[in-house]
C-alpha positions as CSV (number, residue, x, y, z in Angstrom):
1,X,29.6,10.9,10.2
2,X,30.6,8.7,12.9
3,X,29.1,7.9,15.7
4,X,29.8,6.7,19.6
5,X,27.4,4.8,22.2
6,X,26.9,4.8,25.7
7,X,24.7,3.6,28.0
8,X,24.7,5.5,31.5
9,X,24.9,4.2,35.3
10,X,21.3,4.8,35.1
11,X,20.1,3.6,32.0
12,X,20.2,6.5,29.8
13,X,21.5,6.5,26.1
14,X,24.3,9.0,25.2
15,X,24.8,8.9,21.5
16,X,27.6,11.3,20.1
17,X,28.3,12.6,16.9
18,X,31.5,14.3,16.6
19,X,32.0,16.9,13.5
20,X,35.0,18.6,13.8
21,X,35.2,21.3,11.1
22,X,31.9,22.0,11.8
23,X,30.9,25.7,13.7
24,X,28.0,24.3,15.9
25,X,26.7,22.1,17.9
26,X,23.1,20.4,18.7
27,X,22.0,18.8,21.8
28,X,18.6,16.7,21.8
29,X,16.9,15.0,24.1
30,X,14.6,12.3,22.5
31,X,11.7,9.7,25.0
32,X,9.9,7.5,24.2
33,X,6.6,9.2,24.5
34,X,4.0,10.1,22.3
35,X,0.6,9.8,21.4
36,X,0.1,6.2,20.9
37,X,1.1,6.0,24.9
38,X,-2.0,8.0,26.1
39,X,-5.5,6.8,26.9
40,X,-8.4,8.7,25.1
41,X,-9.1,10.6,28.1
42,X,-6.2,11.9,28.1
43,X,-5.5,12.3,24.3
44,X,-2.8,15.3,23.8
45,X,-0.8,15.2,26.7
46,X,2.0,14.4,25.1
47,X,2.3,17.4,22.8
48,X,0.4,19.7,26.1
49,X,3.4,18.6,28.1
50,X,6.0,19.4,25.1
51,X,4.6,23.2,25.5
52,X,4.7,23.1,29.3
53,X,8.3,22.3,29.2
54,X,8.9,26.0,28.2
55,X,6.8,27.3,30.8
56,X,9.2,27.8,33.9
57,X,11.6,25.5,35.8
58,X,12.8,25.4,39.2
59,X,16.5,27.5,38.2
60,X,14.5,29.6,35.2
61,X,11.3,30.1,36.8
62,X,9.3,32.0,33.6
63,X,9.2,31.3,30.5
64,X,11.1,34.2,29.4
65,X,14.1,32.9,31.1
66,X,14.7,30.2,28.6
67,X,13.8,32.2,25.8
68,X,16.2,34.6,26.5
69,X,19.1,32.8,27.5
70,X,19.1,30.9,24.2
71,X,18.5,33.8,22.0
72,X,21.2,35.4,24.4
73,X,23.7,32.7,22.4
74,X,22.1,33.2,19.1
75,X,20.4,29.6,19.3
76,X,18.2,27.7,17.3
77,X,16.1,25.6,19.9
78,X,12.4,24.2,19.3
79,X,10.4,20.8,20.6
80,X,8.3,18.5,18.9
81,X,5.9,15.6,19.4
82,X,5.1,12.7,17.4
83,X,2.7,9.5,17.7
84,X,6.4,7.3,19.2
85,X,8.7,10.0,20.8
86,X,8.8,13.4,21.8
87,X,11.6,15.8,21.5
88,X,14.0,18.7,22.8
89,X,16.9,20.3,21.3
90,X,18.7,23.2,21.0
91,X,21.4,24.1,18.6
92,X,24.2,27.0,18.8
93,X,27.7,28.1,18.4
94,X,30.0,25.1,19.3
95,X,31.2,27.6,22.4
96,X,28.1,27.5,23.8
97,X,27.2,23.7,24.2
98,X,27.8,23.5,27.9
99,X,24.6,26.7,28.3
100,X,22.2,25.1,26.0
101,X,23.0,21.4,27.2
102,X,22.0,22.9,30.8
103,X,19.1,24.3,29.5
104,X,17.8,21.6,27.3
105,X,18.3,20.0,30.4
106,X,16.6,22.0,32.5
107,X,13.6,21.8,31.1
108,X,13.5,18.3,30.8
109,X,14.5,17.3,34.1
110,X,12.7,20.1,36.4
111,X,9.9,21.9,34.5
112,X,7.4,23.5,36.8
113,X,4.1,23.7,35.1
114,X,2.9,26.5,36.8
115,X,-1.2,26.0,36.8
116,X,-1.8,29.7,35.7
117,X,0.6,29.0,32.5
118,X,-1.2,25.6,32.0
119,X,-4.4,27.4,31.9
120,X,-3.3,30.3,29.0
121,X,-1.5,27.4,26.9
122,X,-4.9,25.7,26.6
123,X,-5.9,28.6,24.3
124,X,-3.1,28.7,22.4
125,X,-3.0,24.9,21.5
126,X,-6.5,24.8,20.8
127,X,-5.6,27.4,18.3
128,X,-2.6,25.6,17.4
129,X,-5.4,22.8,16.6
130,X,-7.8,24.6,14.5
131,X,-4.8,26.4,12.4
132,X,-3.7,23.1,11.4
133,X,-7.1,21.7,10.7
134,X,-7.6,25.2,8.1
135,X,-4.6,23.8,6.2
136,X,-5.8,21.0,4.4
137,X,-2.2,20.0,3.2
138,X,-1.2,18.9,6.4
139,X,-5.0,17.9,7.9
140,X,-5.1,15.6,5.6
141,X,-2.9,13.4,6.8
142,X,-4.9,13.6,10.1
143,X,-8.2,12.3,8.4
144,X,-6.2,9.0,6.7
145,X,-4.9,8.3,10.3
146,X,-8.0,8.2,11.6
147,X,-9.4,6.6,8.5
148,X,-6.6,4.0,8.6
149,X,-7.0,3.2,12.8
150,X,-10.5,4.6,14.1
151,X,-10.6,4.8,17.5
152,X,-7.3,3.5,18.8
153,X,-4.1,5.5,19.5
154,X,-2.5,5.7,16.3
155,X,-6.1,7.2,14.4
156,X,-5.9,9.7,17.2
157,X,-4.5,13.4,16.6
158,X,-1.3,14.2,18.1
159,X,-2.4,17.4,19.6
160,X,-5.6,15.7,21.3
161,X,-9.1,17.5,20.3
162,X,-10.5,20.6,22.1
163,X,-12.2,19.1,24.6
164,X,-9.1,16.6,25.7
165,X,-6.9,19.9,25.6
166,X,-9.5,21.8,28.1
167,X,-9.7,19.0,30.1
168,X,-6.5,18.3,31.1
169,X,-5.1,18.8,34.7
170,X,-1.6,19.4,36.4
171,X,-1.8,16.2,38.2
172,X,-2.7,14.7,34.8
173,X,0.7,16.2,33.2
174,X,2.8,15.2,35.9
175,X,1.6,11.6,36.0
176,X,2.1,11.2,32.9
177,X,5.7,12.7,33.1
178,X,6.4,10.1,35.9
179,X,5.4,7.2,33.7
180,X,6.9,8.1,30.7
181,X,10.1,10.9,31.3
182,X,12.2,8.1,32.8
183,X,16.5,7.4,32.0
184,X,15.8,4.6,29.9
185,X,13.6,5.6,28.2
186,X,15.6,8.4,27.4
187,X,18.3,9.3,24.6
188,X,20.4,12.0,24.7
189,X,22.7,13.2,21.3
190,X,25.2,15.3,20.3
191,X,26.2,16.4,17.2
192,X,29.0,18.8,16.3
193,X,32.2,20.0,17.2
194,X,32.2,19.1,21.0
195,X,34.8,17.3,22.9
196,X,33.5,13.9,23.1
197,X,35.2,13.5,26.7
198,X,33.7,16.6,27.9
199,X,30.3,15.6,26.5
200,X,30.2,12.5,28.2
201,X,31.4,13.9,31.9
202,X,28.9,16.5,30.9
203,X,25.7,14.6,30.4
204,X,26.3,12.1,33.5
205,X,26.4,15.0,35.5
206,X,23.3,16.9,34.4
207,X,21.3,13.7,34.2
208,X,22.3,11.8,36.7
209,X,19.5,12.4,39.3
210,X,16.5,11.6,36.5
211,X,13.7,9.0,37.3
212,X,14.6,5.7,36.7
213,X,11.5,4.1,37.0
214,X,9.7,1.4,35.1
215,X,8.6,3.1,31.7
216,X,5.0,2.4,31.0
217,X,4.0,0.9,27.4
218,X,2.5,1.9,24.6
219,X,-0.9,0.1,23.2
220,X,0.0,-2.2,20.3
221,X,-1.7,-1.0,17.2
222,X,-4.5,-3.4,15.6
223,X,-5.1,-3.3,11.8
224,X,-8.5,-5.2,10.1
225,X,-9.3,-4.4,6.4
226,X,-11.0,-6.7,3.8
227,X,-12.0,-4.0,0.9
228,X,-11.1,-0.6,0.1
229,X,-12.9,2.6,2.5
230,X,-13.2,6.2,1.5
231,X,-13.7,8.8,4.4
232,X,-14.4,12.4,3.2
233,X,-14.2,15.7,5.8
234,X,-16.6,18.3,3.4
235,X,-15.0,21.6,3.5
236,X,-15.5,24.2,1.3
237,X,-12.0,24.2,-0.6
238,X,-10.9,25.3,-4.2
239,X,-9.4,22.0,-4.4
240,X,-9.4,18.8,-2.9
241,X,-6.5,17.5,-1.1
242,X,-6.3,13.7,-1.0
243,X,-3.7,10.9,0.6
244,X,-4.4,7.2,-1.1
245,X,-2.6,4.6,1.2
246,X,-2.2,0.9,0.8
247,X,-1.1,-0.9,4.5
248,X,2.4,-2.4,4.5
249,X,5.2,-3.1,7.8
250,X,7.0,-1.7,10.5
251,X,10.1,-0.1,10.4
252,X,11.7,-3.3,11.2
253,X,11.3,-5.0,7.9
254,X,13.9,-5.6,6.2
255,X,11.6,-5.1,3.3
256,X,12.2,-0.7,3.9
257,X,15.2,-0.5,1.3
258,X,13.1,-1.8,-1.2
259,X,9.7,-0.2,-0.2
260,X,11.4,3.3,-0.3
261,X,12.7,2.8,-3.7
262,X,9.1,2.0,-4.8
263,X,7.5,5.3,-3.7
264,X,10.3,7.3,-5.4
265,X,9.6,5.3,-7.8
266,X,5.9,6.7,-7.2
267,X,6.2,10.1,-6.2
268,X,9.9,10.9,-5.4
269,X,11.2,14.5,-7.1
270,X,10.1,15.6,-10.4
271,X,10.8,13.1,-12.3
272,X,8.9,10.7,-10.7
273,X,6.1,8.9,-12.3
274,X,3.3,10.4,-10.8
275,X,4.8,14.2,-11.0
276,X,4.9,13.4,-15.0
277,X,2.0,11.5,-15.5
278,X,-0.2,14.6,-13.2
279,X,1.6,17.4,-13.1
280,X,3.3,17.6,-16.8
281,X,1.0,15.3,-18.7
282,X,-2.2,16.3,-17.3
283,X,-1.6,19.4,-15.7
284,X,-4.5,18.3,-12.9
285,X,-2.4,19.3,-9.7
286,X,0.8,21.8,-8.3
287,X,1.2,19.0,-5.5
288,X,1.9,15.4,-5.8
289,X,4.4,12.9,-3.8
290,X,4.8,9.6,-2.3
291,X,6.3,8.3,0.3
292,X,6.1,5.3,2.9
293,X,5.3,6.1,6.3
294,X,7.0,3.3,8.8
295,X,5.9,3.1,13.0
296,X,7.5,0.3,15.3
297,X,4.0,-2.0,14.7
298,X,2.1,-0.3,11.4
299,X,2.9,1.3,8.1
300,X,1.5,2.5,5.1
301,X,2.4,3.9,1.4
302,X,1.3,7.4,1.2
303,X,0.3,9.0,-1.8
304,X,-0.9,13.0,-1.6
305,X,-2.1,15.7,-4.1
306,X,-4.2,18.3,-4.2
307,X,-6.8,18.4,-7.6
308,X,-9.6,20.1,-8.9
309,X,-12.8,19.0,-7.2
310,X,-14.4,19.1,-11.2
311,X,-11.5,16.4,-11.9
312,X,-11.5,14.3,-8.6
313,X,-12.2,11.3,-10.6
314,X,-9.7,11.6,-13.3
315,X,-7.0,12.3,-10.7
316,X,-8.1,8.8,-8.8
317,X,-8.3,7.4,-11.9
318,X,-4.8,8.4,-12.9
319,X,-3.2,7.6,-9.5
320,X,-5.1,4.3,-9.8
321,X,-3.5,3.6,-13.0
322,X,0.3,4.2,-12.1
323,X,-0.2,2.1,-8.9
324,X,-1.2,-0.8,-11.6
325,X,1.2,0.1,-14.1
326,X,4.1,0.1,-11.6
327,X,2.7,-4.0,-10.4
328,X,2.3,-5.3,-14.3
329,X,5.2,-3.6,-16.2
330,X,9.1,-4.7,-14.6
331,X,11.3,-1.7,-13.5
332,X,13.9,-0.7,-15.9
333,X,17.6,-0.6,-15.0
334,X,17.8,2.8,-15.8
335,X,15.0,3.8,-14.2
336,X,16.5,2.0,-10.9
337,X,19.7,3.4,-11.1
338,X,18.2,6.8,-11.6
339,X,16.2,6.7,-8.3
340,X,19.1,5.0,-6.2
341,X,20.9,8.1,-7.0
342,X,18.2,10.4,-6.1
343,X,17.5,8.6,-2.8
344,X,21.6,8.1,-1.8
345,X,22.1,11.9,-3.2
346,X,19.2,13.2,-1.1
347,X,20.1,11.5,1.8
348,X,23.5,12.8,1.7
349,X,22.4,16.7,1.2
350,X,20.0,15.9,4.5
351,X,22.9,15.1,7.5
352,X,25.0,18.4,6.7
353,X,24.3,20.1,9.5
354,X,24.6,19.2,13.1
355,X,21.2,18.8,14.0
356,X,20.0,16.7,11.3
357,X,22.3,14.4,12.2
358,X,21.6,14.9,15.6
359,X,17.8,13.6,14.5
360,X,19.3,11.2,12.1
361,X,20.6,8.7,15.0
362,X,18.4,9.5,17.5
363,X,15.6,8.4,15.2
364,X,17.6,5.1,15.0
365,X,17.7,4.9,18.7
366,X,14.9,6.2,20.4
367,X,13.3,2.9,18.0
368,X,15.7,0.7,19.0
369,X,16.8,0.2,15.8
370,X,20.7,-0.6,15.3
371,X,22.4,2.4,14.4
372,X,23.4,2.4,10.8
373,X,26.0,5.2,9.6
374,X,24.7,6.9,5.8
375,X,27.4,4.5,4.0
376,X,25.1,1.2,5.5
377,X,21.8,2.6,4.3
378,X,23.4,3.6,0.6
379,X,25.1,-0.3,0.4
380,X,21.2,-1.1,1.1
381,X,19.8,1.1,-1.5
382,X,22.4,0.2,-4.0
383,X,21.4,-3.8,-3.5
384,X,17.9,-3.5,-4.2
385,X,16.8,-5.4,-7.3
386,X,13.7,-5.0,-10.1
387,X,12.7,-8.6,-8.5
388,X,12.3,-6.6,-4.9
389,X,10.2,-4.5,-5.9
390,X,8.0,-6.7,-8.2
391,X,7.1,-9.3,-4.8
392,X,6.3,-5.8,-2.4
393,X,4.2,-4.5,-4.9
394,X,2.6,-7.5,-5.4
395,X,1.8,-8.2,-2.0
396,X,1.1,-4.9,-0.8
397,X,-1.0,-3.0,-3.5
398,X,-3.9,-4.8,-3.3
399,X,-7.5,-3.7,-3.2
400,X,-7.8,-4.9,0.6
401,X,-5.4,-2.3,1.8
402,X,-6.4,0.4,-0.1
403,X,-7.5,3.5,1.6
404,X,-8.4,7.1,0.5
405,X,-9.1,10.2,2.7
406,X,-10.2,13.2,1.4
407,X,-10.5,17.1,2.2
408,X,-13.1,19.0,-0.3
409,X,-16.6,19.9,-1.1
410,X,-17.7,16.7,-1.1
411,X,-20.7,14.8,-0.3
412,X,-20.9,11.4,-1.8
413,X,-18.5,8.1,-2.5
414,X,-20.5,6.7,-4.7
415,X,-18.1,7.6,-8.5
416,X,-15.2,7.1,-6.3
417,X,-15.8,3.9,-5.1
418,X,-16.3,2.3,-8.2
419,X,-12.4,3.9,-9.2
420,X,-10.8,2.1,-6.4
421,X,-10.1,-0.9,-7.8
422,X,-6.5,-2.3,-8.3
């Protein structure tokens, strides 16, 4: 699981992971572009743009041309697009890096968007919208974001609204591209058995004609709480699906060890407190985790289930107490070493293949952070302390950061406001 670095003539970051008794390879391409670099008028374009890439380019002028030359090579290939970065990879037979390193790059170097494709794709992601927004398990983390950071980028969806989605122009996209898509703003990994040599001399080549502009900067986020706030989207629902946050830090801190101890702790696999104490003991939910949610300025402590809307207050209740429980009452040695196994373990089973490792230091460096290999993060696990988590969870479940959204045939705070109360 070792890694090399390299920085290009032109700025871009080459990060390569060789794995040499592995059959495949991955290639991603990771910017620094997301939502939280777009203006409200513009909300989406990030994830619009992502799409578009697949639309045609100036050697594979349809879409089908990409489509079929990867599935030509059996590959695995997607895109995705997140509030801090948006990404491109493809993944195939180690054989075949050279074809889907030329089309990954392709697409992100000389995509077309053709205007009559533009126009079709607005349907489909406003559809791609409203599915998301039916599946309350995943919408719900849309209505704490926008609970947590109102009207700024980071309370924003991802995916823009419907309006933001029709209104959004060629010119639009291809501004946007020529502020963001620029080399050094730009990582390129990867993972698997490839030739390290060849991957280098590769990469230059294909990339060495991008932008290399100035890349434009994303709006800081700003954070204001003094008591606890509720927001509620009614929907008529079977249950309601909840995520109770408490504000914490960036992904910087060196407070993270710790702080992802705590939620598994929390809500980590199913022997974690909360599985036990609402699943097995009160048999109120199918669904519950925790987990801490880190950004380069902002994070939070995320805890999600999905309850009967007859037993909405117990569940608060209950969740309420274990977040109390887990400040007054010291964490036992066994109960430390139990969940340093299951976090260390877990992260192990995760980087087996080539592209989740591909992700796993791309992450790293598309965030600037310094690129830590598994061992580094397990020594850091392994050296947190009771005492650790005892001063987080003091300072950080508190009453003044505490934050619950809710999805559910629902219509007033009032019983669940007087439960919030650490």
């Amino acid at each position: 699981m070792n890694f090399s670095r390299k920085i290009l003539p032109n700025g871009l970051r080459l990060i390569t992971v060789p794995m040499k008794d592995n059959p495949t390879v991955t290639v991603m391409v990771l910017v620094e572009a997301g939502s939280k670099y777009e203006t409200k008028k513009i909300n989406g374009v990030s994830h619009f743009l992502e799409h578009m890439c697949f639309k045609g380019t100036t050697k594979r002028p349809k879409a089908v041309d990409i489509v079929r030359e990867l599935d030509g090579v059996g590959s695995q290939y997607n895109a995705f697009t997140a509030q801090e970065m948006t990404g491109y990879y493809a993944k195939s037979d180690r054989k075949h890096f050279g074809k889907i390193l030329d089309v990954v790059s392709d697409i992100y170097l000389h995509s077309t968007f053709p205007e009559a494709e533009l126009e079709k794709e607005k349907g489909v992601i406003i559809e791609e919208i409203r599915m998301y927004q039916d599946m309350p398990t995943r919408h719900i983390h849309d209505v704490l974001m926008e609970l947590l950071y109102g009207d700024q980028p980071a309370g924003w969806d991802i995916a823009g609204s419907e309006a933001t989605v029709k209104s959004t122009t060629r010119e639009s996209m291809v501004a946007y591209r020529e502020k963001h898509y620029v080399s050094g703003a730009t990582s390129v990994i990867v993972a698997g058995n490839a030739d390290e040599t060849e991957v280098a001399s590769k990469v230059k080549q294909v990339f060495a004609n991008m932008p290399s502009g100035r890349k434009h900067q994303k709006t800081a986020v700003k954070e204001a709480q003094k008591e606890p706030n509720i927001a509620i989207k009614y929907k008529e629902t079977d249950q309601v699906h909840l995520a109770l946050a408490l504000r914490t830090f960036n992904l910087y801190s060196d407070d993270m060890p710790a702080m992802r101890v705590a939620s598994t702790i929390l809500g980590g696999g199913m022997s974690s407190r909360l599985f036990q104490k609402m699943r097995d003991e009160l048999g109120i939910c199918y669904y519950v985790g925790a987990a801490h949610e880190s950004f380069t300025d902002h994070g939070f402590l995320e805890i999600t289930a999905g309850v009967p809307a007859k037993r909405l207050p117990e569940a608060v209740a209950a969740l309420i107490g274990e977040l109390k429980l887990i400040k007054e009452k010291p964490i036992d040695e066994t109960e430390l070493a139990r969940v340093k196994e299951y976090l260390i373990g877990n992260m192990y089973l995760s980087l087996e293949s080539s592209d989740s490792l591909a992700e796993f230091y791309g992450y790293q460096e598309i965030v600037k952070k310094p690129l830590l290999l598994p061992k580094e993060i397990e020594e850091k696990i392994r050296k947190v302390k009771s005492q650790d988590i005892k001063r987080l969870v003091d300072k950080y479940i508190v009453d003044s950061g505490l934050n619950l959204a809710l999805i559910g045939p629902l219509k007033s705070k009032k019983e669940l406001e007087k439960l919030l109360h650490l």
